[in-house]
C-alpha positions in Angstrom: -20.2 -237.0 -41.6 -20.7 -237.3 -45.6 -17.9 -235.7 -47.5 -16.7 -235.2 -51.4 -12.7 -236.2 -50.8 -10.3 -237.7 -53.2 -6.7 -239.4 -52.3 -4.8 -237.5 -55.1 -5.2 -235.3 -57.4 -6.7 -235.5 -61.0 -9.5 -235.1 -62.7 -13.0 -234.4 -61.7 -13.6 -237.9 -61.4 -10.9 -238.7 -58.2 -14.0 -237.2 -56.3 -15.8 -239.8 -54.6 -18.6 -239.4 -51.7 -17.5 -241.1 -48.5 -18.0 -241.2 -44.5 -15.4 -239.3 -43.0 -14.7 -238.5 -39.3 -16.4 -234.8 -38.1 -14.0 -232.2 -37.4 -12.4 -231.4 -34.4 -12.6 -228.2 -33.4 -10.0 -225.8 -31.2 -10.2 -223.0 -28.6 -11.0 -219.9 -31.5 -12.5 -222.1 -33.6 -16.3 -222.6 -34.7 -18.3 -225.6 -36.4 -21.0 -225.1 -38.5 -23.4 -227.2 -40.0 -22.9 -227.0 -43.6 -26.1 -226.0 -45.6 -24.8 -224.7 -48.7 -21.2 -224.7 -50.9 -20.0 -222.4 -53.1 -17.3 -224.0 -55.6 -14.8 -221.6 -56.0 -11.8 -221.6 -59.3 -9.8 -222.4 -56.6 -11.3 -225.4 -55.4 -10.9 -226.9 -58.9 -7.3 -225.7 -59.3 -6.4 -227.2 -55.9 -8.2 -230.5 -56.9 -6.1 -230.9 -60.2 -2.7 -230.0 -58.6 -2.5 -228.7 -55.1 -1.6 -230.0 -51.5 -3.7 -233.0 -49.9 -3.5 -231.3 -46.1 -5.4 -234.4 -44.9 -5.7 -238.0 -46.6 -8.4 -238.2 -47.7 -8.5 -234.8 -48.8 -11.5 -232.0 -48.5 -11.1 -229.7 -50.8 -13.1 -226.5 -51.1 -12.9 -222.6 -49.9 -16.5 -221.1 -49.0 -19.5 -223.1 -47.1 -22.3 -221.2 -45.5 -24.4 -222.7 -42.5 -25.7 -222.6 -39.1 -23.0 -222.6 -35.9 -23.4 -225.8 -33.7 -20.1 -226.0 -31.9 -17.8 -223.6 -30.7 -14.4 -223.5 -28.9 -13.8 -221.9 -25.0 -12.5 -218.6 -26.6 -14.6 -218.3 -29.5 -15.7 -214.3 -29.4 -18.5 -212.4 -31.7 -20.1 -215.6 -32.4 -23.4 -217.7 -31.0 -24.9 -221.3 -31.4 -27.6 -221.0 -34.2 -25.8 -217.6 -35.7 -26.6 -218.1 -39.7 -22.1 -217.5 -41.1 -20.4 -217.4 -44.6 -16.9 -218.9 -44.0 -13.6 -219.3 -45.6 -11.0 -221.2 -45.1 -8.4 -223.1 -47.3 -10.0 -226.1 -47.8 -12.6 -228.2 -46.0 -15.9 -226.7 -47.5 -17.0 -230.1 -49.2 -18.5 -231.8 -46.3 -22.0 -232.0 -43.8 -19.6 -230.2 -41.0 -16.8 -227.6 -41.1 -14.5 -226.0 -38.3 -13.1 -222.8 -38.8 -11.3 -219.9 -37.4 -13.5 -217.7 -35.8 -12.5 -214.4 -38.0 -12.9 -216.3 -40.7 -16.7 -216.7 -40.6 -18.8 -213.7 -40.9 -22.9 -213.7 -40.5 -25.6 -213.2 -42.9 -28.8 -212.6 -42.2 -31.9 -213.8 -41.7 -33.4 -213.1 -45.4 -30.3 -213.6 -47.2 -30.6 -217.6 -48.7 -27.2 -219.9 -47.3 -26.6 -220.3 -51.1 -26.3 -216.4 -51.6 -24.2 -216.2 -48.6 -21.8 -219.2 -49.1 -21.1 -217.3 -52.7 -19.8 -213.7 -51.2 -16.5 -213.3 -49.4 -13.9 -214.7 -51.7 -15.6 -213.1 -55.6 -16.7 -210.0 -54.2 -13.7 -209.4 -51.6 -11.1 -210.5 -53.9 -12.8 -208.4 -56.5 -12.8 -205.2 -54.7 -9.2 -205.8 -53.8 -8.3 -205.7 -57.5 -10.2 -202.7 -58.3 -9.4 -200.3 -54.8 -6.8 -201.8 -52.5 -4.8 -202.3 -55.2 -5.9 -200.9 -59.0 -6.5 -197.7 -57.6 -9.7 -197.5 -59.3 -11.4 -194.1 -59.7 -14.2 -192.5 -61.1 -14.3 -191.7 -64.6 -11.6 -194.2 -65.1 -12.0 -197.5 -67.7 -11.9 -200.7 -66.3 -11.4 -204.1 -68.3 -12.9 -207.5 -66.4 -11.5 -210.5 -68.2 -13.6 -213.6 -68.1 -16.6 -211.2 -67.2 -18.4 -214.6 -66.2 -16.1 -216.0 -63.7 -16.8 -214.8 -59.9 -15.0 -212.3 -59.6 -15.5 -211.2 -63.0 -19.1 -210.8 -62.2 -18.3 -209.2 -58.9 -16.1 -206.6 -60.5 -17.9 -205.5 -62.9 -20.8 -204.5 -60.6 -18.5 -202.8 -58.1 -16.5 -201.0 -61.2 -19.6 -199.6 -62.2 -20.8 -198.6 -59.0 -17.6 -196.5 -58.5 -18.4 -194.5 -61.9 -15.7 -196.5 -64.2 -16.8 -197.4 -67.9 -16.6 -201.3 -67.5 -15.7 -203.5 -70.5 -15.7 -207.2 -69.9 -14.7 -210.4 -71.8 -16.6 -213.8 -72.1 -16.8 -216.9 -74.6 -20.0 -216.2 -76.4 -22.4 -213.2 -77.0 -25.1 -214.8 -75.0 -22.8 -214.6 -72.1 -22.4 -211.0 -72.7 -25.7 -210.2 -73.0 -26.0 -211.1 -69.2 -22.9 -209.9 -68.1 -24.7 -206.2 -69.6 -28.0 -206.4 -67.2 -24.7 -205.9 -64.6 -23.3 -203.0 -65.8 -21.0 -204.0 -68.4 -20.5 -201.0 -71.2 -18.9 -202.7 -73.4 -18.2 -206.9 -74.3 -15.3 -208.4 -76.3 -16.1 -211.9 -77.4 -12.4 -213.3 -77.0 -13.0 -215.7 -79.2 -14.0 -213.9 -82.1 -12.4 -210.3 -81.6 -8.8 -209.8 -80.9 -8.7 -208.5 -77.3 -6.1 -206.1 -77.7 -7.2 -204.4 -80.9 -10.8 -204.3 -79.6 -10.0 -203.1 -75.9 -7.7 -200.0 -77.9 -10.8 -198.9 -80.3 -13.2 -199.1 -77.7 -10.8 -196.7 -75.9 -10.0 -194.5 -78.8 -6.3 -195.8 -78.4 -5.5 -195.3 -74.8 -5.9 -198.3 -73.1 -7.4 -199.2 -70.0 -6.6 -198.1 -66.7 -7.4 -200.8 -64.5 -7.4 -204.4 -65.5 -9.1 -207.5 -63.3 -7.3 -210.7 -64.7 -8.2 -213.9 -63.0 -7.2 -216.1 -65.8 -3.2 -215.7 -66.1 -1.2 -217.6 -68.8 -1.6 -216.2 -72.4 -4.6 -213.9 -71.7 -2.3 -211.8 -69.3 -0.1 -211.0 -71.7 -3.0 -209.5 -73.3 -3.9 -207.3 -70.3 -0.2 -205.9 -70.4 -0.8 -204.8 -74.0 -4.3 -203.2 -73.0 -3.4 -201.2 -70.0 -3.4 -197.4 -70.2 -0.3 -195.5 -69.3 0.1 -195.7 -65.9 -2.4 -198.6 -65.7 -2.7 -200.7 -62.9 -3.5 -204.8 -63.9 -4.5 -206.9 -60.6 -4.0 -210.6 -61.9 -5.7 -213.3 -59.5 -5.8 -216.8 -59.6 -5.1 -218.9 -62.3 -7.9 -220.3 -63.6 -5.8 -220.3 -67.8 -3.6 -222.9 -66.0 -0.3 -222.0 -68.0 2.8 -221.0 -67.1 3.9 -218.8 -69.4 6.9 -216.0 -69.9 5.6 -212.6 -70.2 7.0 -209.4 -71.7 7.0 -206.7 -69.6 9.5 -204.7 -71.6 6.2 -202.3 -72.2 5.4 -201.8 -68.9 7.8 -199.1 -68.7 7.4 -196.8 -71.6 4.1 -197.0 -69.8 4.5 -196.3 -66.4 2.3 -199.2 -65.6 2.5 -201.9 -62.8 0.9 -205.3 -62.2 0.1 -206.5 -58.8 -0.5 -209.9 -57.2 -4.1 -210.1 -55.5 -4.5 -212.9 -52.8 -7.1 -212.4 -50.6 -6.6 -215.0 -48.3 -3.3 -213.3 -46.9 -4.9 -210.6 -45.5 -8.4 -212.4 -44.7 -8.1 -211.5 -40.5 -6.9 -208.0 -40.8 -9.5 -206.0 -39.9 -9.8 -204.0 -43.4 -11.1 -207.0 -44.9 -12.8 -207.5 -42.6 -14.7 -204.7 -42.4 -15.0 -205.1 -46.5 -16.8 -208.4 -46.4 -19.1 -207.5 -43.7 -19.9 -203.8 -45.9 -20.2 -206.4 -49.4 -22.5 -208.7 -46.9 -25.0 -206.1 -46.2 -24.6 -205.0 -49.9 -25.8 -207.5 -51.2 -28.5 -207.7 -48.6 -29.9 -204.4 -49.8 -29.9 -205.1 -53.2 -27.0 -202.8 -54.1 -25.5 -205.5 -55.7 -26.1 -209.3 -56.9 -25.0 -212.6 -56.3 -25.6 -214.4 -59.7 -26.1 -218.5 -59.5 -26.3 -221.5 -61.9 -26.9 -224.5 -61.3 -27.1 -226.7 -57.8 -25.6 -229.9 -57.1 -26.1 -232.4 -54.6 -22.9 -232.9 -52.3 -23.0 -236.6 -53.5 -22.3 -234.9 -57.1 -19.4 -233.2 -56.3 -17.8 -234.6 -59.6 -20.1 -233.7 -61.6 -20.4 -230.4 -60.2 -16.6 -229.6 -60.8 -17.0 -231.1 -64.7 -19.7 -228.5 -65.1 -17.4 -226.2 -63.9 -14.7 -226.9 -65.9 -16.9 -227.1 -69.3 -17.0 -223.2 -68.6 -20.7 -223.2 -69.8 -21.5 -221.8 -66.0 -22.4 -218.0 -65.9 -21.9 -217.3 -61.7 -22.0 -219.8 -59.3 -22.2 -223.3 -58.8 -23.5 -224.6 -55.6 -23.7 -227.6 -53.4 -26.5 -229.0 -51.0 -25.5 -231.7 -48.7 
């Protein structure tokens, strides 16, 4: 099969498009027959600095496509079943194997690229807001980088609960789109100081549940926004710092942060049963995948440079 791999990590450029053997499959697992990637912050992070499982290395999270293969004990699952999957890596290629509780299928109207681009954004998102912000209605939420995936996830499912939602972004003509979502209220971070903004839009309280999938200096800023008792999910890392934070305020405060990661819970069947509800959510229109631009697998590179520009508003897909 064709594949995007690299031998170490780097820039966008170790990507190179090569022939690579098909994957073997075991007893539970399935193989699909990729038809369309979602690039996830992770899959960039990972490229720049993570483990190589395999050398050449695969890199990649989410891939949606059609089941060809399956293992002997391979249950809920058929040959031509239309799946969303996840797994750690892997998602960069024609072929993919996979656990079979870590595939979950879409249906028939729903496009592969809508489906490749749910279960980590919107899962992880409603993590941050319910499992483990607490998030009720009436309550303020703050999504930083409002763009990202799960920025753009959260602030839909925020809203739909009854929260006020302010979100950040780069630029006013991101903002502008992140409102036709449900955003209440935008902070351009780069012109407005977060903290000061987030307080007066709040008449001085705060918020009371904070998405952060940035990290590094921008947390810091979340600390300072939170209401008391405020609940800040940070996720990912997509600021790529590693930075000493004072939590001195947290407190005075009564407030907590908690570490999201989706992935360690992925088989339970709570999540489970999340991803399939977010699936046929987004089926019915409750709630909206947003895409940019599509890349040809062979243009992996350039696919993950776009990314990394941050000029994308949603997703950025590949086609093999």
């Amino acid at each position: 099969m064709k594949a995007a791999v690299y031998y170490k990590n780097g820039a966008p450029s170790v990507l190179t498009y090569e022939d690579v053997p098909d994957p073997v499959i075991k007893a539970k697992d399935i193989l699909i027959k990729v038809a369309c990637v979602s690039i996830e912050g992770g899959d960039t992070l990972n490229r720049l600095g993570g483990p190589l499982r395999t050398t050449p290395h695969i890199v990649g999270y989410q891939a949606a496509g059609e089941i060809i293969e399956m293992g002997a004990d391979v249950e809920g699952h058929a040959i031509g079943d239309r799946v969303t999957t996840v797994m750690g890596d892997g998602s960069h290629a024609e072929l993919r194997a996979v656990h079979m509780a870590s595939a979950w299928k879409i249906p028939d109207q729903m496009t592969y690229q809508i489906g490749s681009a749910i279960p980590v954004p919107f899962g992880t998102a409603h993590d941050c807001l319910f499992e483990h912000g607490r998030l009720k209605a009436g309550e303020t939420v703050l999504v930083q980088a409002g763009a990202s995936a799960v920025g753009l996830a959260a602030i839909q499912l925020a809203k739909r609960a009854g929260a006020t939602v302010i979100a950040t972004a780069s630029s006013r003509e991101k903002l502008a789109q992140l409102a036709a979502l449900g955003m209440d209220h935008g902070i351009n971070y780069v012109e407005d100081d977060l903290v000061t903004a987030v307080k007066e839009l709040t008449h001085g309280k705060g918020a009371d549940v904070i998405v952060d999938p940035v990290g590094g200096p921008t947390m810091q800023k979340s600390i300072y926004s939170l209401a008391y008792r405020g609940r800040l999910s940070t996720v990912g890392g997509a600021g790529r710092e590693v930075i000493k934070y004072d939590l001195g305020s947290l407190m005075g405060g009564n407030q907590s942060i908690n570490g999201v990661f989706l992935g360690a819970e992925i088989r339970t069947d709570r999540v489970q049963t999340i991803i399939n509800q977010l699936i046929a959510d987004i089926a019915a229109g409750e709630l909206t995948v947003v895409l940019d631009k599509q890349f040809p697998l062979s243009e992996a590179a350039a696919a993950h440079e776009f990314i990394e520009s941050r000029k994308a508003v949603g997703r950025v897909t590949l086609l093999p």
